[in-house]
N, C-alpha and C positions, 0 to 999 in steps of 0.2 A: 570500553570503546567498541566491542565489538557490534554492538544494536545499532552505531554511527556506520559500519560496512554493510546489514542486516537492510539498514533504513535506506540507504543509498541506491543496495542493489533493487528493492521494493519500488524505488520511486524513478529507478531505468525500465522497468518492467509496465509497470505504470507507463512511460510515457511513451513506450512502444505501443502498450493498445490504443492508448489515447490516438497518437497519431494514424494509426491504421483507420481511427473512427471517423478521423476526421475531426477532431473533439476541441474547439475552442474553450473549454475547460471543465478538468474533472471534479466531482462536485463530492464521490464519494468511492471509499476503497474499503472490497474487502478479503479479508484473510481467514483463513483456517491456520490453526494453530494447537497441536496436539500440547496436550498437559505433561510430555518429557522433551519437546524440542530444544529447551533452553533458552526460548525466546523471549524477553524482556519488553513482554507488551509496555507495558510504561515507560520504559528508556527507547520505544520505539516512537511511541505518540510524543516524546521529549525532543526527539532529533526532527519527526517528522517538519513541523514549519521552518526551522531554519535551513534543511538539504532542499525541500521543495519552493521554497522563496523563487518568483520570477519566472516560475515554469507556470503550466496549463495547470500544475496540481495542486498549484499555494491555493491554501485552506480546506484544499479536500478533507473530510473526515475519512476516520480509519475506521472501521468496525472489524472488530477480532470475532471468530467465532469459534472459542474453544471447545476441543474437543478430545474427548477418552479415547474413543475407537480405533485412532490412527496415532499413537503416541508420540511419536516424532515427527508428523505431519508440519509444513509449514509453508503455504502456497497463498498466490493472490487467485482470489476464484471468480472475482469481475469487478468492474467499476462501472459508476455511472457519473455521466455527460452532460453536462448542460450545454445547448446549444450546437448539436454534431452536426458534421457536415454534410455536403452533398459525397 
């Protein structure tokens, strides 16, 4: 259960850029992910539709981008917007 606190805090963060953008909805998210973080990219992409349902981020895709050099690494590093605002 823990990738369902992982996925949630992911998709709070998300919706704070979103809204700074102005972003009637985000189309697509991505992450860095070190190879010792512990992070369950798959039970991540598994919680993802049903925590984001009804927000600006239902259906966003996730894109992981794993990585060695920062081993425990695990940050959103930008989204992208269809349709942002003024």
């Amino acid at each position: 259960m823990h990738e369902a606190g992982v996925t949630e805090r992911i998709l709070e963060v998300v919706l704070e850029h979103a809204k700074e953008a102005h972003a009637k909805r985000v189309t697509d998210v991505y992450l860095d992910v070190g190879d010792e973080s512990g992070i369950d990219t798959d039970s991540v992409e598994l919680h993802w539709p049903l925590l984001s349902e009804g927000s600006v981020a239902e259906g966003a895709a996730l894109h992981f981008n794993k990585t060695t050099d920062e081993p425990f690494k695990f940050r959103l590093t930008s989204i992208e917007v269809d349709e942002p605002g003024d």
